[in-house]
C-alpha positions in Angstrom: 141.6 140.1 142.9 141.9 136.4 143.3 138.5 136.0 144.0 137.5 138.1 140.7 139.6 135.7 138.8 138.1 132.5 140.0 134.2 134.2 139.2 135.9 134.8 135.8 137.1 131.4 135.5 134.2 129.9 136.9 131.7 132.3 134.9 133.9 131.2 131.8 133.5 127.6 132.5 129.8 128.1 132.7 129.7 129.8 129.5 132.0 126.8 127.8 130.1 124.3 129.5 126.2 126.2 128.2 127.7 126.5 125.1 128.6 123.1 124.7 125.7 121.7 125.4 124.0 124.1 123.1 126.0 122.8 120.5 125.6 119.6 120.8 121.8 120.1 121.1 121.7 121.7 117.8 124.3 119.3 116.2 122.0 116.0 116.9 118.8 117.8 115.6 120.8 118.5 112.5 121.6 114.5 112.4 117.8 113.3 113.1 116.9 115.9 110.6 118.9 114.5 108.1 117.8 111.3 108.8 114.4 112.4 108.3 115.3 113.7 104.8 116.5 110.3 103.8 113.8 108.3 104.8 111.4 111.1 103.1 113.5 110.7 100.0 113.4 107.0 99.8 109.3 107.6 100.2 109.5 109.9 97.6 111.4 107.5 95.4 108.5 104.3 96.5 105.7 107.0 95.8 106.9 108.0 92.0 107.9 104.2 91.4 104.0 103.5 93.0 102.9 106.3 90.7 104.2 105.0 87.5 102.9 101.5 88.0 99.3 102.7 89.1 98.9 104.5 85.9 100.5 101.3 83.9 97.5 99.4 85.5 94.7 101.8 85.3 95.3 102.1 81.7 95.1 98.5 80.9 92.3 98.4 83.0 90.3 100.8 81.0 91.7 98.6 78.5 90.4 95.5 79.3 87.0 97.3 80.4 86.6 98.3 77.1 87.0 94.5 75.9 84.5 93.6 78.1 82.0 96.4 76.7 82.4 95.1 73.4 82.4 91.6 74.1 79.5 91.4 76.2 76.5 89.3 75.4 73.5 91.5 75.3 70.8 88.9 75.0 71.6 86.7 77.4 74.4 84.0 78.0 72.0 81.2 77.5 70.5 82.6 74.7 74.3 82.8 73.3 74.8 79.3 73.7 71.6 77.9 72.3 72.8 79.6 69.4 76.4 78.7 69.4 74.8 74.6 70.1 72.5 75.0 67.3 74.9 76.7 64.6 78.2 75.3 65.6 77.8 72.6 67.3 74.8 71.3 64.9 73.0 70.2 68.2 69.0 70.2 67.5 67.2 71.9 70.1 66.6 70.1 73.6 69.0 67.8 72.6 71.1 69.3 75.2 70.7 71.0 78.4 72.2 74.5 79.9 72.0 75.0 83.7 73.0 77.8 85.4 75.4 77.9 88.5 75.9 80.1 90.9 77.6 83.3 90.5 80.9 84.7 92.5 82.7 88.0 92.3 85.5 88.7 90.4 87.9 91.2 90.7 85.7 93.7 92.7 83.8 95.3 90.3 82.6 91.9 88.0 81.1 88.8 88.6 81.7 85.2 87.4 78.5 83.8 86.2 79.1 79.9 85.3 76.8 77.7 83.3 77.2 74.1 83.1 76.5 73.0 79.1 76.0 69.2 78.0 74.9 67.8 75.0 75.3 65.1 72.5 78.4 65.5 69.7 77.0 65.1 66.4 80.9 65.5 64.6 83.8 66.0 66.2 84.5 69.0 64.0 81.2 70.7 65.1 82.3 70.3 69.3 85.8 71.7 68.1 84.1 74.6 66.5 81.4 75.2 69.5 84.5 75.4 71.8 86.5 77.5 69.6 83.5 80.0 69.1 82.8 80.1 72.5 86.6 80.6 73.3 87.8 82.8 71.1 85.0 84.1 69.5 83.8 87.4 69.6 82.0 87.0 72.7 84.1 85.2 74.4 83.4 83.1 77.5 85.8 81.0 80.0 86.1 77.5 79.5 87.2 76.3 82.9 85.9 72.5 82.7 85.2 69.7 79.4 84.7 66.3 79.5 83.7 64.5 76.4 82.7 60.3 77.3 82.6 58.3 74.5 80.0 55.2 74.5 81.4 51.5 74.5 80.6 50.9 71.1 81.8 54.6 69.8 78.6 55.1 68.7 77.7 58.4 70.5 79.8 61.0 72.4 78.4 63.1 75.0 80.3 66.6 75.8 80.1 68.3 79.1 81.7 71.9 79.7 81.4 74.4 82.1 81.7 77.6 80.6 81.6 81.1 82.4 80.6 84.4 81.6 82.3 87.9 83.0 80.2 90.5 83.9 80.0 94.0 84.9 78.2 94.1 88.4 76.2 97.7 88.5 
């Protein structure tokens, strides 16, 4: 009888003791499972956050595209500024000079095309309205360099300007 009582006990404590372990087993996949849940929820959160702004900056980038369509110079960016030098500027033609620089990319899908524009200043008034034509006209370019020298005697004023042009690369 004794000896049935300790393979009880002993069959008991095996039980308790597989049990136990089975338990915890189960207990710590709960706990990385949950911790899994967490860091799939904070994801979740970063995705929709993500989400929202990606569709914020597609849409001003269709935006801005669509600028670009209708402010792009069809017959040429030289040609635009002869004309802008002659009609705003009251410059007389070859008077003043228009080189071309070489282009970079911009933004992926564009390119920065750069010209390099100097000519003589026959009134103030017409280099202020060149530059506000070609600033904020309705083809606009970007003014990223002027210089404007005066001579000693203030009897001529020669304008430089480097102007650049955004275009759609195809």
């Amino acid at each position: 009888m004794r000896e049935k009582g300790l393979i009880l006990a002993s069959a008991a404590a095996v039980l308790i003791l597989a049990l136990a372990m089975t338990y915890q087993f189960i207990h710590q996949k709960f706990v990385d499972q949950s911790a899994q849940i967490d860091a799939l929820e904070g994801k979740r959160k970063e995705v929709i956050e993500n989400l929202a702004k990606y569709t914020t900056l597609n849409a001003r980038r269709q935006i801005i595209e669509s600028e670009y369509t209708k402010a792009e110079i069809k017959e040429g960016v030289r040609s635009h500024l002869e004309k802008l030098l002659r009609e705003k500027a009251g410059v007389t033609t070859g008077s003043y000079t228009i080189r071309d620089k070489p282009t970079s990319e911009f933004g992926g899908s564009y390119e920065l095309a750069p010209f390099s524009v100097t000519f003589p200043a026959v009134t103030l008034q017409g280099v202020v309205d060149f530059l506000r034509e070609v600033t904020h006209g309705p083809r606009p370019l970007v003014l990223t360099e002027l210089e404007m020298k005066k001579g000693r005697m203030g009897e001529r004023m020669d304008v430089s300007a480097d102007v650049s042009s955004i275009r759609k690369v195809n």
